[in-house]
Residue, then its C-alpha position, 0 to 999 in steps of 0.5 A: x491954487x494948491x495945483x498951480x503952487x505944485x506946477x510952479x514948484x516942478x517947473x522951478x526944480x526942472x530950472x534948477x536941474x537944467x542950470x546945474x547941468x549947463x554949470x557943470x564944474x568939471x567939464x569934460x569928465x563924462x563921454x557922450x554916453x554919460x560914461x566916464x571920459x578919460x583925461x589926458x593926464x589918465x591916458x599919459x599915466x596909464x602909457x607910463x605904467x606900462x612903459x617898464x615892458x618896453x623892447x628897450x630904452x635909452x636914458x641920456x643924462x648930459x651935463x653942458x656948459x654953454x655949447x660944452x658938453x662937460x659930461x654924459x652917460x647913456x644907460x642903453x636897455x635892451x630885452x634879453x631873455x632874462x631881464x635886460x641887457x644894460x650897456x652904459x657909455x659915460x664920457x668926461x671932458x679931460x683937461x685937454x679939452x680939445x681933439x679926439x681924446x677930449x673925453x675920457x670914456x667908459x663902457x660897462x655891461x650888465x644883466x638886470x631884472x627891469x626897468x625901473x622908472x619911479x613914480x609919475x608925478x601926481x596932476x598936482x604937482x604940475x606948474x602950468x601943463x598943457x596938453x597937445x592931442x595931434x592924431x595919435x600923438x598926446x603931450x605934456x608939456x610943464x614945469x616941475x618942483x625940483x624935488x621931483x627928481x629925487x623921484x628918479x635917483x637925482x639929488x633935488x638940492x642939485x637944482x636951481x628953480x623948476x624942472x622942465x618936463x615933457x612927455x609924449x604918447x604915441x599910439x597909447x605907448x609911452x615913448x619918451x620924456x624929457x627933463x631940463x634943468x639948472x644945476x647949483x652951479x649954473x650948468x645946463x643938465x638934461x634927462x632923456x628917456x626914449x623907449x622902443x616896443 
């Protein structure tokens, strides 16, 4: 009697420990070796890391209305032998607003020590992400709190709802990232960062 409770009593924990393993509640967190497997969102943070060594970078901020474009800037990065080289195209509709001379533009070029891209946001942050793993190429695609861009030398009390953002990995290297946005006055704003290595 003693060894039939004991065999019933082994046979229940080994049920148990085979339901835990089959009700595993973060699925997709170790590899087929029982080592830690990493996430896309780990593989995109660790490309951001990264990405202020880049060759260079383009970073466009455009302001439209409708089909108008308003306004915008280019900050054009490129690796020199000190630093960067930074060259910045801006351009502002004139009054005009029509022919050749509609914008009214400026270039400027100065010598930095870096890249400074902010902080990547944390996996909380994200509103409905979603990922797309195609070959080698990794995106994220989802919404953002507003206050997200202050993260990145914006004013968030500039912008009506949430951010559009989307990020994208190729080849482990993070080479762009996209923003969109509602400005208070009902302007169409959007953030582009291109990098090249």
């Amino acid at each position: 009697m003693k060894k039939k409770i004991i065999f019933m009593a082994t046979a229940a924990a080994a049920i148990a420990v085979l339901f835990a393993a089959g009700c595993n509640t973060n699925p997709g967190t170790t590899g087929p070796n029982g080592g830690e497997q990493t996430t896309e969102y780990t593989k995109i943070t660790r490309a951001y890391d990264g990405a202020d060594e880049a060759a260079s970078l383009e970073k466009k901020i455009t302001v439209s209305s409708g089909e108008t474009v308003l306004s915008w800037e280019t900050e054009t990065y490129t690796k020199a032998e000190t630093g960067y080289t930074l060259v910045v195209n801006s351009g502002v509709l004139n009054e005009i607003g029509e022919g050749d001379g509609m914008y009214a533009e400026e270039e400027e070029t100065t010598n930095v020590s870096g890249i400074k891209l902010g902080a990547f946001p944390k996996e909380s942050d994200f509103i409905l992400p979603v990922y797309g793993d195609v070959e080698d190429t990794l995106t994220l695609t989802a919404k953002l709190s507003a206050t997200y861009l202050t993260s990145i030398g914006f004013a968030a009390g500039n912008a009506e709802g949430d951010v559009d953002f989307e990020a994208v990995v190729t080849a482990g290297k993070f080479v762009s990232l996209d923003l969109a946005y509602t400005s208070s006055n009902g302007n169409s704003v959007t953030i582009s960062f291109d990098f090249a290595y």
